[in-house]
C-alpha positions as CSV (number, residue, x, y, z in Angstrom):
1,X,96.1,119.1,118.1
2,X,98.4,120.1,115.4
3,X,99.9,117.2,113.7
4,X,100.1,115.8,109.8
5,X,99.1,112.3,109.3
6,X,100.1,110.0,106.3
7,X,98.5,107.3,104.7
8,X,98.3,105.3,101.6
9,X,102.0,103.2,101.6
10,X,102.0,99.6,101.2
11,X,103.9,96.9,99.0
12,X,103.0,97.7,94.9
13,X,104.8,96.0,91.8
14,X,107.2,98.1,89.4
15,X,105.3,99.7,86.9
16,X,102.3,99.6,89.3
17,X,101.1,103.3,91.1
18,X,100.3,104.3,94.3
19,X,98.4,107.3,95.9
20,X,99.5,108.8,99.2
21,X,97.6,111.0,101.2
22,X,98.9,113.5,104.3
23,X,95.8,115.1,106.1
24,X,96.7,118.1,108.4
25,X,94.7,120.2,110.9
26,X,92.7,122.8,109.3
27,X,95.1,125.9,110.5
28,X,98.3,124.0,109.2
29,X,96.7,123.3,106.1
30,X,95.1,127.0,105.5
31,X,98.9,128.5,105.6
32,X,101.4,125.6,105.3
33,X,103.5,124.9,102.3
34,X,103.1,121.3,102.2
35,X,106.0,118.9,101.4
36,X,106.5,115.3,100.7
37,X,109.8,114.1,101.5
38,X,111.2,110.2,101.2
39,X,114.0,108.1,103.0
40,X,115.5,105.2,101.0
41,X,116.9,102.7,103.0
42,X,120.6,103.8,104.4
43,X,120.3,106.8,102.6
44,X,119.5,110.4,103.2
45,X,115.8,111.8,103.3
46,X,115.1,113.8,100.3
47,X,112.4,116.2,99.3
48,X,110.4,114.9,96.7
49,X,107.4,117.6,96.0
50,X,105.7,120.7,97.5
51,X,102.8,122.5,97.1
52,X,102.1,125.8,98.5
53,X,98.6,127.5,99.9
54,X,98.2,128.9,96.7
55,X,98.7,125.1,94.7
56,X,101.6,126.4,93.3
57,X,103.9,123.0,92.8
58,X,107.4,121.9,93.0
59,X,108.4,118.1,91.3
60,X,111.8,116.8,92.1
61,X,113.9,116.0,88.8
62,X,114.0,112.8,90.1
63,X,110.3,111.8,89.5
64,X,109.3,114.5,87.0
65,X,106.7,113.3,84.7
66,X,106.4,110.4,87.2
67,X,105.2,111.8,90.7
68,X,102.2,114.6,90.6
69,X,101.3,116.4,93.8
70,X,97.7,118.2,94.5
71,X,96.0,119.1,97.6
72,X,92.0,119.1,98.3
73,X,90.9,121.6,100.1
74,X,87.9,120.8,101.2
75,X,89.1,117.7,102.8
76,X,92.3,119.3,104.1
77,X,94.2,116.9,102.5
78,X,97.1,117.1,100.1
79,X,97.9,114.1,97.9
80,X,101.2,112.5,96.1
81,X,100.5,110.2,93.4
82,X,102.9,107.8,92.1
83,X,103.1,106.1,88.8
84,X,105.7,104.0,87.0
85,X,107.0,103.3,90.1
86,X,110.6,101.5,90.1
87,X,112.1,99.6,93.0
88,X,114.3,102.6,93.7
89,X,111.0,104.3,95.0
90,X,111.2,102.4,98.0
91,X,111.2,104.9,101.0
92,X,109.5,105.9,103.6
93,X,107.7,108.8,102.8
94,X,107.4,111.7,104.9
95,X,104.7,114.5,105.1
96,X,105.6,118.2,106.4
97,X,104.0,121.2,107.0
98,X,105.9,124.5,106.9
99,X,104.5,126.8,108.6
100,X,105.8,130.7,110.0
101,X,108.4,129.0,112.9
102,X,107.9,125.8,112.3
103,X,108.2,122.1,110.3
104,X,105.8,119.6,111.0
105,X,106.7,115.9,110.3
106,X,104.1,113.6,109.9
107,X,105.3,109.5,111.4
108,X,105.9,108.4,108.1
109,X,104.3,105.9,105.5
110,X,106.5,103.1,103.7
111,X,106.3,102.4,100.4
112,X,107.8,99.2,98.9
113,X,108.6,98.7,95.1
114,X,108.9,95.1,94.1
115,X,110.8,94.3,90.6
């Protein structure tokens, strides 16, 4: 079945970090650029980092220096980790793969930023 799965959001203090993990199918994750996206509440969803087959990596502005994205391949599994976190991180945080004719959402993980 093809389908990216998230994990790793919960509730975490400001200041505090927090590791998310998306694990895709073995063909997505061979050829996908994989993406992390977020949804604030009432707001629009926005991408926050990518990382392509070849690890090449994209950081939004907004959480440069704050956010690092890798991917392990042996597991099949890219990672977003999270530090400094600020109660403006809360979102639900979205994986997608991009693949040749297609974007594939994962459900979703939320991630809640207490001051």
């Amino acid at each position: 079945q093809v389908q990216v799965v998230e994990s790793g959001g919960g509730l975490v203090q400001a200041g505090g970090s927090r590791r998310l993990s998306c694990a895709a199918s073995r063909i997505i994750y061979t050829i996908a650029i994989m993406e992390w996206y977020r949804q604030p509440p009432g707001k629009q969803r926005e991408l926050v980092a990518s990382i392509t087959n070849k690890g090449t990596t994209n950081i939004a502005d907004s959480v440069k220096g704050r956010f690092t994205i890798s991917r392990d391949n042996a597991k099949n599994t890219v990672y977003l980790q999270m530090n400094s976190l600020k109660p403006e991180d809360t979102a639900v945080y979205y994986c997608k793969a991009t693949i040749p004719g297609n974007d594939i959402w994962g459900q979703g993980t939320q991630v809640t930023v207490s001051s």
